[in-house]
C-alpha positions as CSV (number, residue, x, y, z in Angstrom):
1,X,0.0,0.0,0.0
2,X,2.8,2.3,0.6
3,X,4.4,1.8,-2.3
4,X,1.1,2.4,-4.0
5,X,0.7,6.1,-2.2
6,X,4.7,7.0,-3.3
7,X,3.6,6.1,-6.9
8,X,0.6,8.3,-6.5
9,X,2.4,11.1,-5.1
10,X,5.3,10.7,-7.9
11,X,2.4,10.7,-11.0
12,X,0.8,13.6,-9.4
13,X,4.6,15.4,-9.3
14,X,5.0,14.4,-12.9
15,X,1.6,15.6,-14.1
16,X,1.9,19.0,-12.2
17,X,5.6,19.2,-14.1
18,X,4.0,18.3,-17.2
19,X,1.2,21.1,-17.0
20,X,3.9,23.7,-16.0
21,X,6.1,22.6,-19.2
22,X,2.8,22.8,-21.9
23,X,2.1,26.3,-20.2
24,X,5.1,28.1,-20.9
25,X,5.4,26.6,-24.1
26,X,2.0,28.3,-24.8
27,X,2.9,31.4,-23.2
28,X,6.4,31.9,-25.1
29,X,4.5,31.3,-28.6
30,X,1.9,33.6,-27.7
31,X,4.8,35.8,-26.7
32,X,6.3,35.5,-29.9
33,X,2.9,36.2,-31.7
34,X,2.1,39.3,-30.0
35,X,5.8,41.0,-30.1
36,X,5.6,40.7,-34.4
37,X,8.6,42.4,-33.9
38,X,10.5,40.4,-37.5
39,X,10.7,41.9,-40.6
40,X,8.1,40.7,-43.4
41,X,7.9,42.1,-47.1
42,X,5.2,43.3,-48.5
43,X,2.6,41.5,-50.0
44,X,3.6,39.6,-53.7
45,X,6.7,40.6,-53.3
46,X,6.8,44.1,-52.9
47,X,8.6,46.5,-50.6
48,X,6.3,47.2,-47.7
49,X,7.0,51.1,-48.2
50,X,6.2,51.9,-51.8
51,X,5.2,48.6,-53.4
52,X,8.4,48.4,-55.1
53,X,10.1,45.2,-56.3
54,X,11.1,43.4,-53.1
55,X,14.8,44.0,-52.2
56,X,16.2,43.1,-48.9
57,X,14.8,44.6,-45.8
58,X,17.1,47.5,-44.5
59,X,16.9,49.5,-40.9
60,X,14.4,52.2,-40.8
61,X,14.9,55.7,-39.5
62,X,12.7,58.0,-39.0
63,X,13.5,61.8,-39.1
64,X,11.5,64.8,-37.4
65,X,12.1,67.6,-39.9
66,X,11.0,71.3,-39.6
67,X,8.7,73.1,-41.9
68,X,7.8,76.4,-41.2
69,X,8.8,79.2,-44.1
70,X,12.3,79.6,-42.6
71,X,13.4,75.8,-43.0
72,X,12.3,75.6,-46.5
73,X,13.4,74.2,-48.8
74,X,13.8,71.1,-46.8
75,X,17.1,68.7,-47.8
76,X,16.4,64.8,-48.3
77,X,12.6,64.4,-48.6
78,X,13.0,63.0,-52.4
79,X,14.8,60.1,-50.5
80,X,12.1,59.4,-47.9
81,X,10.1,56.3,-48.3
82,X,6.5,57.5,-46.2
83,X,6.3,61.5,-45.8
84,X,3.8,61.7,-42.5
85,X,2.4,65.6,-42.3
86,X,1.1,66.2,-38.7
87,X,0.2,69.1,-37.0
88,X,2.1,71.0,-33.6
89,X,1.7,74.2,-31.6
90,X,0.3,77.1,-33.1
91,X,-1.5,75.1,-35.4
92,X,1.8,74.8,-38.0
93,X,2.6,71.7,-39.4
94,X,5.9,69.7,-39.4
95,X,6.8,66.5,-41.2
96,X,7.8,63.1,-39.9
97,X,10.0,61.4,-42.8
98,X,10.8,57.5,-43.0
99,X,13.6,56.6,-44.6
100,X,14.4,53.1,-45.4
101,X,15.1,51.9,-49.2
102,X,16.9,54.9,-50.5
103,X,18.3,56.9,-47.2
104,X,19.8,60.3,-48.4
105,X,23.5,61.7,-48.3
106,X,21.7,64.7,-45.9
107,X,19.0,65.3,-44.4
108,X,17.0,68.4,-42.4
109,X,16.7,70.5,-41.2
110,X,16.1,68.5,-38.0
111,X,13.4,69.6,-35.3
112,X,12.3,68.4,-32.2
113,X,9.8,65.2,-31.1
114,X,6.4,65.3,-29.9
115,X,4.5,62.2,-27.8
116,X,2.0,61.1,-30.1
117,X,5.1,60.5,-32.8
118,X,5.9,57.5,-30.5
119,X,2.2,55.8,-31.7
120,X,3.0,56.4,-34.7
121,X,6.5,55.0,-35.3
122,X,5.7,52.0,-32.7
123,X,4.3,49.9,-36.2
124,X,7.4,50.0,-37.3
125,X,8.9,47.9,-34.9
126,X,11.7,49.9,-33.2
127,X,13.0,52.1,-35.6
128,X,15.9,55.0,-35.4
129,X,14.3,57.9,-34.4
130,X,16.5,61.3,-35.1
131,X,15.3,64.7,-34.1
132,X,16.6,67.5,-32.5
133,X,15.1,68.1,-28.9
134,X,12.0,67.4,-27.1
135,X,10.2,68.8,-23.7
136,X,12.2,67.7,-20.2
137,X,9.0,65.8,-19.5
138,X,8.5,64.1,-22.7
139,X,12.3,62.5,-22.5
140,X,11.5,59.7,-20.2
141,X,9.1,59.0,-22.3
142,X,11.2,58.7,-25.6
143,X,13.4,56.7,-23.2
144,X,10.9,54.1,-22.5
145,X,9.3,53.7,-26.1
146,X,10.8,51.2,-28.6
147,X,12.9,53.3,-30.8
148,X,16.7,54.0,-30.8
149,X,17.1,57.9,-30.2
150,X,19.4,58.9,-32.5
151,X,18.9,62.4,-31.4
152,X,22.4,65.0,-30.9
153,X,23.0,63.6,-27.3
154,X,23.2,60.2,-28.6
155,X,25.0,60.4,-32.0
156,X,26.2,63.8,-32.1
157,X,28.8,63.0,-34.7
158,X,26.0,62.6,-37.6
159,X,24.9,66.1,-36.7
160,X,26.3,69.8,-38.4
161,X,24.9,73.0,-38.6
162,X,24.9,74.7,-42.0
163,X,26.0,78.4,-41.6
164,X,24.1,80.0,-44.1
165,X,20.7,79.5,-42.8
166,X,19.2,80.8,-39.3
167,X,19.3,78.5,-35.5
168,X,17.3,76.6,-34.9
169,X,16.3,76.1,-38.9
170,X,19.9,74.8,-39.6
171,X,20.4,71.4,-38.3
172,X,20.8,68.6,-40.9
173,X,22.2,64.6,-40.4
174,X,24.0,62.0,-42.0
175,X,21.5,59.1,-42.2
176,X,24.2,56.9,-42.9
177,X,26.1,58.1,-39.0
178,X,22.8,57.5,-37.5
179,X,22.1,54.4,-38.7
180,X,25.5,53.5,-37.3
181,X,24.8,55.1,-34.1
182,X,21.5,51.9,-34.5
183,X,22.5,48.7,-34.8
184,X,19.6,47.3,-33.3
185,X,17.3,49.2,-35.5
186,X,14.2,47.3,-36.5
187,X,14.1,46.1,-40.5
188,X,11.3,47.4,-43.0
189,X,7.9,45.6,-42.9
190,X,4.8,45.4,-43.5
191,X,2.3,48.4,-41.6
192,X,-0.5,47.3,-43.6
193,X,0.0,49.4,-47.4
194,X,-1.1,47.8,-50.2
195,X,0.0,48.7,-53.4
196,X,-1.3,48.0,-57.2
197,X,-3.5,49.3,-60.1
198,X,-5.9,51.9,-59.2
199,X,-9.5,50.3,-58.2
200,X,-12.4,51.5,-59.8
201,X,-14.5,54.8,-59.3
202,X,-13.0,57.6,-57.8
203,X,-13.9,60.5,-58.1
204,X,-11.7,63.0,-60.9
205,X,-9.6,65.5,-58.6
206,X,-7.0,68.0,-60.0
207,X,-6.5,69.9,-56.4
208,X,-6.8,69.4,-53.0
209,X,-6.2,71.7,-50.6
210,X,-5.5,70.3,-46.4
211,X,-6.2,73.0,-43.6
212,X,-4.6,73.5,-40.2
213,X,-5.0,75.8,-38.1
214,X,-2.4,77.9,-39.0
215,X,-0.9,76.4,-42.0
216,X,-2.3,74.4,-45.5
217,X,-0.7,71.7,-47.7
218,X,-2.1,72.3,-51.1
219,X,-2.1,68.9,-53.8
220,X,-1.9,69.4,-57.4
221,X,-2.2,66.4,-60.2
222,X,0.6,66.5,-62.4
223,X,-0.6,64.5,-65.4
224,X,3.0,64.7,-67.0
225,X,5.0,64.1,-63.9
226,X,2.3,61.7,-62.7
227,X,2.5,62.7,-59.3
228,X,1.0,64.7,-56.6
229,X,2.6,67.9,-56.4
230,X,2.7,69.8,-52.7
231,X,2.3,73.3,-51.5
232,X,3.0,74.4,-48.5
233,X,1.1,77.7,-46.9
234,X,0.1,78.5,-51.1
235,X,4.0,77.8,-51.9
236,X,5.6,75.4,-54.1
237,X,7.3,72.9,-51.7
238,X,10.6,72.8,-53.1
239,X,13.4,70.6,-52.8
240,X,16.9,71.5,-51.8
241,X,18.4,69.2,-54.9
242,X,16.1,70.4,-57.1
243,X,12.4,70.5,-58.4
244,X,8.9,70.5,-56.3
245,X,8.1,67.9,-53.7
246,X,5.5,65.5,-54.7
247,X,4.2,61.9,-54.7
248,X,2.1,59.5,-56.7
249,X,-0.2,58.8,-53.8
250,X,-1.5,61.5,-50.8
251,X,-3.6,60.0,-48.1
252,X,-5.3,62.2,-46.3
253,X,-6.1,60.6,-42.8
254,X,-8.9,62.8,-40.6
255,X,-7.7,61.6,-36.9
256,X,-8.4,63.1,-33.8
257,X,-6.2,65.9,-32.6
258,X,-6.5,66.7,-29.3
259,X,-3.9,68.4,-26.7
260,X,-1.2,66.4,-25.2
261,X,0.3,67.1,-21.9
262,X,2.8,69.1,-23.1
263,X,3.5,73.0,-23.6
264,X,6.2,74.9,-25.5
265,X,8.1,77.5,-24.5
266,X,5.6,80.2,-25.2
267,X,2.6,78.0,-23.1
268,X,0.9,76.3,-26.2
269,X,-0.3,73.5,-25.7
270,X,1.2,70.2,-27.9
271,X,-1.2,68.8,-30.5
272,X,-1.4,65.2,-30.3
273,X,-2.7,63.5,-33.2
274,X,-4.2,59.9,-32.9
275,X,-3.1,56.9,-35.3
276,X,-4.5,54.5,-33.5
277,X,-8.6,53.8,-34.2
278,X,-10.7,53.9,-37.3
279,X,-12.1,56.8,-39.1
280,X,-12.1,58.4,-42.6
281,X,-9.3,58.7,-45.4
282,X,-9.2,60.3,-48.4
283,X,-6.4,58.9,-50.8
284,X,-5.3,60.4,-54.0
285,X,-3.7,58.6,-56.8
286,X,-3.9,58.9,-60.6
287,X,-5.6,62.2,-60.8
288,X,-8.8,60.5,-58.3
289,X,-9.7,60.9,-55.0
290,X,-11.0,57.5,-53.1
291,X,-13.1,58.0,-49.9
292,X,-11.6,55.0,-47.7
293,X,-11.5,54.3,-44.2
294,X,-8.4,53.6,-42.1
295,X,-8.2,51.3,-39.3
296,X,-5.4,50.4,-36.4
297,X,-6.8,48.4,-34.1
298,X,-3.6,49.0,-31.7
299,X,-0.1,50.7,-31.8
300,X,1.9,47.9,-32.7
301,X,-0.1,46.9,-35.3
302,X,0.0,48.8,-38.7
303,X,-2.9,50.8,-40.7
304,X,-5.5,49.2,-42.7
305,X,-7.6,51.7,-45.6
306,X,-10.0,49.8,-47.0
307,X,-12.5,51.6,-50.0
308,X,-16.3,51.8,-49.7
309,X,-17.1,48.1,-50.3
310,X,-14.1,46.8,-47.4
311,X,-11.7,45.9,-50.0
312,X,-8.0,46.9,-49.7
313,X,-7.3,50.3,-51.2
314,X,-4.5,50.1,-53.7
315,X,-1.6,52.8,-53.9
316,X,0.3,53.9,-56.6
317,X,4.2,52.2,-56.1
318,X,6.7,54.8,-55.1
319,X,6.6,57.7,-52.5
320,X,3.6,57.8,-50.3
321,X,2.7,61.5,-48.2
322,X,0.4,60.8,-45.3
323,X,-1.1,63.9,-44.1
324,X,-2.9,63.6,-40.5
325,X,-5.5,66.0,-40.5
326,X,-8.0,67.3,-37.7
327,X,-10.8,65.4,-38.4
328,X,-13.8,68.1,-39.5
């Protein structure tokens, strides 16, 4: 009978062991499934950025860049990959550029960070994030989110200030010193762009004009160029190596904008701009403009724009411009 009982208690043991083993193995695959942190092409083939034929997946960077009158014309935005538009204090606008497939020689000028670019980028894995200066309050923050600050008191030797403009419109980086300066930076993948002919409808569009508060960025069709062509505040957005800023696809995503927790220098309160949710998009390609909606279900997930009967809306390959506007 004894004998029986040790048996009994040495099964029991095993099971318990056995139960504990089959747990963890569950809870390390779902780990694995929720972190989705690998890179991944595009679908058929195609880079993840601009649907163009697949290449190997590089580190991504992303760039805060200045764009008020003084900073123009910006250096390096021909090179970007995705060209996000999103609005700051005072209503102005500055741009978010991802650079990936093509980096530039230069790039800037270089501005400071803002909280809700942290949502934003965290789809991308944990890219290289370079910009010039942020709030006291908001570093701890930049700390803690998965990116590798590439910022001047990280990497200051990819940063140079070019004499002939005015502080603080004058900072510009090497993109290949700050990818150096990340290692660990996460690969291209896919954030949820799909990329192919045009669907059909649309509606014919030869302008669009977006409003901020205090700023605009005006869209033109450029049938021989085949691109959209950008204004900024009724200029031509021009390009430090030559020729206007444009792309073949614009989406226009109405998000929420609401203020942050933040304040600049002169008491303004920080915009923050929400990517994560659903709500309407506007996408131009080809000389159309598709009503679509846009969907993230969470921050580490990427964005979804689907047309009017829930298929996947199709960009034009090469550059895409996102601008996040305040939703009417």
């Amino acid at each position: 009978m004894a004998g029986n009982r040790r048996w009994g208690r040495w099964a029991a043991v095993l099971a318990a062991v056995v139960i504990v083993i089959a747990l963890a193995i569950s809870h390390r695959d779902r780990g694995r499934e929720d972190a989705d942190t690998g890179p991944s092409p595009g679908p058929s083939g195609t880079a993840p950025f601009t649907g163009a034929p697949a290449q190997e997946a590089r580190p991504v960077l992303a760039v805060k860049i200045d764009n008020v009158a003084a900073a123009r014309p910006q250096t390096g935005l021909t090179k970007a990959d995705i060209v996000y538009v999103e609005e700051v204090e005072g209503g102005l606008s500055r741009i978010l550029a991802v650079f990936s497939s093509q980096p530039p020689a230069r790039v800037g000028p270089v501005r400071s960070a803002r909280e809700s670019d942290l949502e934003l980028l965290r789809q991308f894995g944990s890219p290289a994030l370079a910009y010039s200066g942020a709030q006291s309050k908001l570093l701890p923050l930049i700390a803690a989110a998965p990116v590798h600050d590439v910022s001047p008191a990280h990497a200051p030797q990819a940063y140079s200030r070019d004499s002939a403009r005015p502080a603080p419109h004058n900072l510009y980086a090497s993109p290949r010193e700050l990818l150096a300066a990340a290692p660990g930076a996460s690969l291209s993948r896919d954030i949820g762009f799909r990329f192919g002919a045009a669907p059909s409808g649309g509606t014919p569009t030869a302008r669009e004009t977006v409003r901020f508060p205090s700023a605009t960025v005006g869209l033109r069709w450029s049938a021989d160029r085949a691109r959209w062509l950008v204004s900024f505040d009724g200029r031509p957005a021009k390009a430090t190596e030559g020729g206007q800023l444009g792309a073949p696809t614009v989406v226009v995503q109405y998000v929420t904008v609401r203020a942050s927790g933040y304040h600049d220098r002169l008491g303004n309160a920080s915009p923050y701009s929400e990517t994560v949710g659903s709500g309407r998009a506007l996408v131009l390609r080809d000389g159309k403009a598709y009503d679509t909606r846009w969907s993230r279900p969470s921050a580490a997930q990427g964005t979804a724009f689907t047309t009017t009967d829930g298929t996947r809306m199709r960009f034009a390959p090469g550059q895409v411009w996102v601008v996040l506007a305040p939703k009417p």
